[in-house]
DSSP file (Angstrom, degrees, kcal/mol; ACC not computed):
  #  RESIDUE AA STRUCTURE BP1 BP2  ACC     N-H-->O    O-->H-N    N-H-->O    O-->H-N    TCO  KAPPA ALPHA  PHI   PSI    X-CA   Y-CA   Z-CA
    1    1 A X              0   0    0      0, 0.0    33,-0.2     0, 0.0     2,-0.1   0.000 360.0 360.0 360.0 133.6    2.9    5.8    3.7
    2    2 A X        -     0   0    0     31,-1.3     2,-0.4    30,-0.1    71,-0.2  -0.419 360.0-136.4 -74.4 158.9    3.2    2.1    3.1
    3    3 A X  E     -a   73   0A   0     69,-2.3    71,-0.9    68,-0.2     2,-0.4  -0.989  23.6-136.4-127.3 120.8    0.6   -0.4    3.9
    4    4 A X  E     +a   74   0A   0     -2,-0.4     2,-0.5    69,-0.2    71,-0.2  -0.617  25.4 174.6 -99.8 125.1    2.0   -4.0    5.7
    5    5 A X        -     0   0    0     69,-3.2     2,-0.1    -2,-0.4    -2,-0.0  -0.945  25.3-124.5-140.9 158.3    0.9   -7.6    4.8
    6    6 A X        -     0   0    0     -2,-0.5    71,-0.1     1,-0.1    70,-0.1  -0.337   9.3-129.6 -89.7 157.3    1.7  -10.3    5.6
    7    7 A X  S    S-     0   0    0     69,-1.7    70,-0.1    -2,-0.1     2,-0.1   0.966  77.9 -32.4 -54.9 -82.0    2.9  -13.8    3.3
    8    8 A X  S  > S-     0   0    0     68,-0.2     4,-1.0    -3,-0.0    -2,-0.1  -0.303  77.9 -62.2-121.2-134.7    0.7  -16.2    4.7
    9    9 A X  H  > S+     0   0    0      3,-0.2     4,-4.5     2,-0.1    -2,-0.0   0.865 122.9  46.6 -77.0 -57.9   -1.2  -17.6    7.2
   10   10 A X  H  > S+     0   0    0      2,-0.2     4,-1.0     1,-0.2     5,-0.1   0.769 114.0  47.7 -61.5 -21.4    2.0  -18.4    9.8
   11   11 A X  H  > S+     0   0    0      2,-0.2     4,-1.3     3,-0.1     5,-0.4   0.877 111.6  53.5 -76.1 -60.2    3.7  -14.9    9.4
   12   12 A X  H  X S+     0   0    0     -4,-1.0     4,-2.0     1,-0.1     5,-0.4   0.990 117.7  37.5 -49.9 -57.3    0.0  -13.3   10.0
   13   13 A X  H  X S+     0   0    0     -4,-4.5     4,-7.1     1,-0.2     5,-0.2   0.977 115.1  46.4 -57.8 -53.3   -0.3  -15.3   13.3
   14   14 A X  H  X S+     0   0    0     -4,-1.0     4,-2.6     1,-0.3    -1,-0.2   0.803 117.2  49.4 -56.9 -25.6    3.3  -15.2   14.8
   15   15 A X  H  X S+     0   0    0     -4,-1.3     4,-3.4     2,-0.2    -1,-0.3   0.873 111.6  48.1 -78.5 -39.9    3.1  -11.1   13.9
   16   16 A X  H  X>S+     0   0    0     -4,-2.0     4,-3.6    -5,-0.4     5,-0.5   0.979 112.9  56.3 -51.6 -48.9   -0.6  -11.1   15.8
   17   17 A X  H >X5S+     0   0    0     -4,-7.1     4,-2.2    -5,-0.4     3,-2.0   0.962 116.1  31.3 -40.6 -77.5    1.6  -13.1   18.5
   18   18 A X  H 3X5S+     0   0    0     -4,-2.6     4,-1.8     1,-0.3    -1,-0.2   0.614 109.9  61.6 -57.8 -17.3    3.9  -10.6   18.9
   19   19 A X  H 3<5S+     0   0    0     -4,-3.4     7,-0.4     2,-0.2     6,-0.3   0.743 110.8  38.5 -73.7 -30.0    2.2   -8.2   18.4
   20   20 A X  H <<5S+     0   0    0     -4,-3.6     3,-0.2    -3,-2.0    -2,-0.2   0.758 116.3  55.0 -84.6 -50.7   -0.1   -8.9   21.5
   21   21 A X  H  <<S+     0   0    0     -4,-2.2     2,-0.7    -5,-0.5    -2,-0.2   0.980 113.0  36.3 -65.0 -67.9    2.7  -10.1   23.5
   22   22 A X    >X  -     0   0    0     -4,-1.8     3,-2.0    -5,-0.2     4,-0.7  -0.844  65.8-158.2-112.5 101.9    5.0   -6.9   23.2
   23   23 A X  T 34 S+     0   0    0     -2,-0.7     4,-0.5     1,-0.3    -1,-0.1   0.658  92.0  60.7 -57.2 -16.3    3.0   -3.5   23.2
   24   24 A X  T 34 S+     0   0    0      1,-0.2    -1,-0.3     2,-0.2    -5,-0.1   0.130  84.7  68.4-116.3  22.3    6.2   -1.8   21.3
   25   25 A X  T <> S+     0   0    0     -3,-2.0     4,-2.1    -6,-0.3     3,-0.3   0.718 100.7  59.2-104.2 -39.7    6.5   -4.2   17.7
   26   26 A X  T >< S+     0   0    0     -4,-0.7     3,-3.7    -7,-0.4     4,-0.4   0.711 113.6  35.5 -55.0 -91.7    2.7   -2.1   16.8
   27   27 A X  T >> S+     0   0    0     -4,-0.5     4,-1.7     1,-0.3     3,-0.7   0.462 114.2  52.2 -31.7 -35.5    4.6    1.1   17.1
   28   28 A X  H 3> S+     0   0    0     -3,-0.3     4,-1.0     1,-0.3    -1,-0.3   0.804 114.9  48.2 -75.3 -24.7    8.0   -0.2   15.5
   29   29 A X  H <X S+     0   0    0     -3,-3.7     4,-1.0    -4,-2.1    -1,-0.3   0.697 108.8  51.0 -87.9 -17.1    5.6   -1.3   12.7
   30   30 A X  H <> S+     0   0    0     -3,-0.7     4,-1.4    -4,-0.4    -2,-0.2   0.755 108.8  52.3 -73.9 -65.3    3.8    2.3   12.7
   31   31 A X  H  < S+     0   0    0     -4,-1.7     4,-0.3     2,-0.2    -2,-0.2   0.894 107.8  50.9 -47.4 -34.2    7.4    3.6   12.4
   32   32 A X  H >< S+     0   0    0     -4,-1.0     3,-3.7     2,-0.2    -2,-0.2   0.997 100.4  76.5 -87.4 -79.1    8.4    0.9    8.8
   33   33 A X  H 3< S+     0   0    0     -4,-1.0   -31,-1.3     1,-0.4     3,-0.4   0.533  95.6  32.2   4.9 -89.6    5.5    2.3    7.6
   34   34 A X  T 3< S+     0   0    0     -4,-1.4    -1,-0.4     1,-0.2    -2,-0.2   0.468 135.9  14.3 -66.9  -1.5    6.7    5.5    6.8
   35   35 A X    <   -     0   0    0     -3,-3.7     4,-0.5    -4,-0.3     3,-0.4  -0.410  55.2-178.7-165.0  87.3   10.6    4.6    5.6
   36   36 A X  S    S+     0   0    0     -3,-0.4    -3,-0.1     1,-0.2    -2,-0.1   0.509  81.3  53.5 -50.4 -31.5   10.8    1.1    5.1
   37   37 A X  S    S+     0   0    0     -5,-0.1    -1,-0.2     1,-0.1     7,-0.1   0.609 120.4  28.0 -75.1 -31.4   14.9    1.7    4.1
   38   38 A X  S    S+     0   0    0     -3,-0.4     2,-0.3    -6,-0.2    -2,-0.2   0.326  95.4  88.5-134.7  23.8   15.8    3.6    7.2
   39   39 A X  S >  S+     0   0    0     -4,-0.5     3,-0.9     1,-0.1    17,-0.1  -0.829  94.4  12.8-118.7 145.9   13.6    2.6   10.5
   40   40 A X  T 3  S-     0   0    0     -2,-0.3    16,-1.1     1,-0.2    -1,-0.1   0.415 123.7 -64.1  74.7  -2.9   14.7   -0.1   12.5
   41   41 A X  T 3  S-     0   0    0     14,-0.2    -1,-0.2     1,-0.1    -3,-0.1   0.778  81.8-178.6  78.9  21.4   18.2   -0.9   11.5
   42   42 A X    <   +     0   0    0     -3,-0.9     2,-0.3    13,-0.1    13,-0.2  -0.019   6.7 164.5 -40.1 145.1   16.8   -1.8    8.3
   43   43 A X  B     -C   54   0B   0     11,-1.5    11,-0.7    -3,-0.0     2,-0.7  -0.853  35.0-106.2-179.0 145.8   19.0   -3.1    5.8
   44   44 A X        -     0   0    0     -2,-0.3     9,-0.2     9,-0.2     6,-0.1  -0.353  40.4-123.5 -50.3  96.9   19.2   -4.9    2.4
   45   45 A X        -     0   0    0     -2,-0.7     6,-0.5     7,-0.4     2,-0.2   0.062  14.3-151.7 -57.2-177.9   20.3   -8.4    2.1
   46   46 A X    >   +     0   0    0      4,-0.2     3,-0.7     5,-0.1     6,-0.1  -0.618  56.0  12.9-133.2-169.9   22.7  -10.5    0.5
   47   47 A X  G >  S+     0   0    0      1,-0.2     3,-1.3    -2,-0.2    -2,-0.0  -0.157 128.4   3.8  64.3-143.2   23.1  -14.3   -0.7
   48   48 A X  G 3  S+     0   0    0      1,-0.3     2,-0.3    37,-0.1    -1,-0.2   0.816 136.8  50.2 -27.9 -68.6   19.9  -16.4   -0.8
   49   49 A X  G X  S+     0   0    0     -3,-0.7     3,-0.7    36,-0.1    -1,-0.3  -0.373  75.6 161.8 -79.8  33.9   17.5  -13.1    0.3
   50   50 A X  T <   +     0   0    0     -3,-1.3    -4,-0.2    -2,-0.3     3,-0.1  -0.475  66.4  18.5 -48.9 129.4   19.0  -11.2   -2.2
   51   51 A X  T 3  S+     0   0    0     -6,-0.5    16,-0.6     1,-0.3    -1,-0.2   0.019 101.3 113.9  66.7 -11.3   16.5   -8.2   -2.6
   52   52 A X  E <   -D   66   0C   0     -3,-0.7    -7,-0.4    14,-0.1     2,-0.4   0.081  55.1-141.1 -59.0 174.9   14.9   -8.7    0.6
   53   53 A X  E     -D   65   0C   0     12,-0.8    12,-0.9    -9,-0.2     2,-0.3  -0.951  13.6-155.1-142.3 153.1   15.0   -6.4    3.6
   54   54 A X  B     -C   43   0B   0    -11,-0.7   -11,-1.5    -2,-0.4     2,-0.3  -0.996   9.4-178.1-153.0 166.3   15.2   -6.9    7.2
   55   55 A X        -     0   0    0      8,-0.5     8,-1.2    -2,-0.3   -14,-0.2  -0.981  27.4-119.2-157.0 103.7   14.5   -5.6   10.2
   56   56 A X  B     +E   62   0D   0    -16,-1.1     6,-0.2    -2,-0.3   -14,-0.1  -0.509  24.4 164.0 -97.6 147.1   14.5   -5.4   14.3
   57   57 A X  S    S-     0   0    0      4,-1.4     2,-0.3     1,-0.5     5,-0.2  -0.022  71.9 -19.7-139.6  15.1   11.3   -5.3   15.8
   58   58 A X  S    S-     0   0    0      3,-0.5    -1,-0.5     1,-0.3     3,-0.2  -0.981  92.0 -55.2 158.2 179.4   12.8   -6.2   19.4
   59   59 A X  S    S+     0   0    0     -2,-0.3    -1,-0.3     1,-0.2     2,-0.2   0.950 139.2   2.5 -86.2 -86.2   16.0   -7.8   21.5
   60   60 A X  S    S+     0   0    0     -3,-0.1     2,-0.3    -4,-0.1    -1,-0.2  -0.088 110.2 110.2-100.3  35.4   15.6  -11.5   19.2
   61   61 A X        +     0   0    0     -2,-0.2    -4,-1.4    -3,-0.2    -3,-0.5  -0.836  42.1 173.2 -91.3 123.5   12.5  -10.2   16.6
   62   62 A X  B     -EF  56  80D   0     18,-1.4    18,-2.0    -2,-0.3     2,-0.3  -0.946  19.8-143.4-149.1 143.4   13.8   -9.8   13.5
   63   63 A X        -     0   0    0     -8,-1.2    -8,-0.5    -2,-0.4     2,-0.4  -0.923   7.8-166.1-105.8  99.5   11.8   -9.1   10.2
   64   64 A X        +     0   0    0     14,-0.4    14,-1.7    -2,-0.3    13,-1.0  -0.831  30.6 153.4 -95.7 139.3   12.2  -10.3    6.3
   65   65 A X  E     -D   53   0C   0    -12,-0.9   -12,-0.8    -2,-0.4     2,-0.3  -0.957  43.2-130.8-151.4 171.6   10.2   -8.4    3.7
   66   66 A X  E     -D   52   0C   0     -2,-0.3     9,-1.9   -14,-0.2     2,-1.2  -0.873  22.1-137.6-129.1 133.3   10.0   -7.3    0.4
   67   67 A X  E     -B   74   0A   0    -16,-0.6     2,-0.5    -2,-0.3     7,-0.2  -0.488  12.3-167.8 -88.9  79.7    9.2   -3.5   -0.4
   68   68 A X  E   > +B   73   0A   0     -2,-1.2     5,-3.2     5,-0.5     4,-0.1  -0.354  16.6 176.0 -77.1 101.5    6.6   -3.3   -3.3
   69   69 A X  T   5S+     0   0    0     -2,-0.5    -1,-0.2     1,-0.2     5,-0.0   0.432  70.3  59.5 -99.5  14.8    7.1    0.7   -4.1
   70   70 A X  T   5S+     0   0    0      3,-0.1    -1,-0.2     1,-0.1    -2,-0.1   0.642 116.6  33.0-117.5 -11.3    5.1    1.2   -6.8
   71   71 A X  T   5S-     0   0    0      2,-0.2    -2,-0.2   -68,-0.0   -68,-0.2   0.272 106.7-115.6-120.4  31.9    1.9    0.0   -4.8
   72   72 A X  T   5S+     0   0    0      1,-0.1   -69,-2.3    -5,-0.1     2,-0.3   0.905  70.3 137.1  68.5  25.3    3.0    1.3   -1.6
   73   73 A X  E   < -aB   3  68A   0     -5,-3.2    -5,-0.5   -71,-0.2     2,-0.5  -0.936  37.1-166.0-119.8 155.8    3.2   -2.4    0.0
   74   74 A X  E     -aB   4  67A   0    -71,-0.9   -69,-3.2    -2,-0.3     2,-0.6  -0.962  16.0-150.1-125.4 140.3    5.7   -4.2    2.2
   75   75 A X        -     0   0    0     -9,-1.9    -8,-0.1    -2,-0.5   -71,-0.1  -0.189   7.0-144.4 -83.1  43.8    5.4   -7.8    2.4
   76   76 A X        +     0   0    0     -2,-0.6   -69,-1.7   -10,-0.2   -11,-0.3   0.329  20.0 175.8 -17.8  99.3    6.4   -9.5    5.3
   77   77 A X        -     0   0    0    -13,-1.0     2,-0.2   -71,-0.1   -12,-0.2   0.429  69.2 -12.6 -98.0 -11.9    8.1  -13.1    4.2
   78   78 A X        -     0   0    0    -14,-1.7   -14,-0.4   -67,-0.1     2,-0.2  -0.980  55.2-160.6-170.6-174.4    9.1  -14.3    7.9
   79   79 A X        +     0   0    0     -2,-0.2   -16,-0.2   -16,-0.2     2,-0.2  -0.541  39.0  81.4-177.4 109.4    9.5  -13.0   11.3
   80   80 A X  B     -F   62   0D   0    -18,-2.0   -18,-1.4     1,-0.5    -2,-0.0  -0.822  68.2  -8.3 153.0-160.5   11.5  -14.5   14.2
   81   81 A X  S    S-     0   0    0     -2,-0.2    -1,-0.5   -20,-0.2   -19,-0.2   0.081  78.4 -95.3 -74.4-165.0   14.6  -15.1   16.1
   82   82 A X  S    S+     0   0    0      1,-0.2     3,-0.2     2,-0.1    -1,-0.1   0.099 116.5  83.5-103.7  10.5   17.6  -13.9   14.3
   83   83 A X        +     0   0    0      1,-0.2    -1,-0.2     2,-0.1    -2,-0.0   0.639  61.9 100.8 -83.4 -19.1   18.2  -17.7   12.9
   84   84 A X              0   0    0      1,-0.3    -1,-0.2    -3,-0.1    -2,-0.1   0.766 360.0 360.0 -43.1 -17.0   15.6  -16.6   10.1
   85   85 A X              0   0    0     -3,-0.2    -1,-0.3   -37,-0.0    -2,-0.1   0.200 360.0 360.0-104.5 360.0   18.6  -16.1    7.8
């Protein structure tokens, strides 16, 4: 199981936000946890965010993060509408 952190200070709040706000992003984040490639509608980017991942945490929540597999981390690099991209 992976273990999720956050970028900086503004990703950690705005996740806290949401998190607080909508009882069902903890669980969706329970759920990345264990298959960071195939929960959520996950999927690989392209372009800019080449190597990146992303993610739907909700109707206009959407997640960029990075998978670090050889320590089990994923890094969460933004988190927002679906303009993050």
């Amino acid at each position: 199981m992976y273990e999720i952190y956050s970028s900086n200070k503004r990703v950690e709040k705005k996740l806290d936000d949401y998190i607080r706000f909508r009882k069902d992003v903890l669980e969706k984040l329970k759920r990345l946890k264990c298959n960071p490639r195939r929960e959520l509608g996950a999927h690989l980017l392209k372009g800019k965010l080449i190597g990146k991942w992303s993610c739907w945490l909700g109707s206009n929540i959407r997640m960029i993060y990075v998978i670090d597999d050889y320590n089990k981390i994923i890094w969460i690099d933004s988190i927002g509408s679906h303009k993050l991209y």
